[in-house]
N, C-alpha and C positions, 0 to 999 in steps of 0.2 A: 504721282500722276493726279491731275486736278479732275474732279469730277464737276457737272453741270448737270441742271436742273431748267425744266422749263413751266413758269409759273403764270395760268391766267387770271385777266385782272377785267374783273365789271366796272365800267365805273356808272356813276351816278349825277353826281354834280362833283368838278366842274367838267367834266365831261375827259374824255381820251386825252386830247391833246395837254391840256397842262398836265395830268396823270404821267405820261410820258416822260416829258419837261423835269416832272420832279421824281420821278423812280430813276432816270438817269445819273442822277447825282449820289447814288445810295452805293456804297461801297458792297462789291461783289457782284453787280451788275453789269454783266458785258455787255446785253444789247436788250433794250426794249420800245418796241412799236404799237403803234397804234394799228388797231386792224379792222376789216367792215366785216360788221355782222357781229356774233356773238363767239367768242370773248371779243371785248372793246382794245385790249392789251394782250398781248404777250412779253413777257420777259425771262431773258436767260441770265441765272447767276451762276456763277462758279465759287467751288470752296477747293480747300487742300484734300478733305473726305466726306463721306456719306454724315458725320456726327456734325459737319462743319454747315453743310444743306439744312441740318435740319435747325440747325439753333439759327441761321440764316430765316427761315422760311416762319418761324415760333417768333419770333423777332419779332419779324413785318407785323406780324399781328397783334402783339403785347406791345410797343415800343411807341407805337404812332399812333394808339386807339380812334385819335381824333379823325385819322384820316384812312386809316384799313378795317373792316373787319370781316371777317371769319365768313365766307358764302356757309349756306345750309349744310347740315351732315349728307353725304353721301357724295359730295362736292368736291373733288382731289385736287390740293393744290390750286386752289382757287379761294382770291381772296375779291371785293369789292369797293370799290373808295366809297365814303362818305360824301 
């Protein structure tokens, strides 16, 4: 059974839409949109299990520095573009 997660995303520059544009393309990504107000993004990824989410979601953050990082502590699952 595949589990899924649902992950917000601030952006900054260059704003939601290419944000979108390009988290669509990131393998384990079912669906993500653009949305008004705050969060700017949401995204749904799926994995095979719970350990699979999490090195998914560790990823985002380590992998692409240039373009994700890490919202404040207290912040769940919430990352913001660059």
């Amino acid at each position: 059974m595949k589990v899924q997660a649902y992950v917000f995303v601030d952006t900054e520059k260059p704003g939601p839409k290419r944000i979108v544009t390009e988290i669509r393309k990131i393998a384990g990504v079912v669906m993500a949109d653009a949305l008004f107000g705050t969060p700017d993004v949401i995204v749904l990824v799926e994995g095979d299990d719970i350990a699979t989410m999490d090195a998914w979601i560790v990823g985002m953050s380590r992998n692409d520095s240039a373009f994700w990082r890490r919202a404040p502590e207290g912040t769940v699952g919430r990352f913001t573009s660059r």
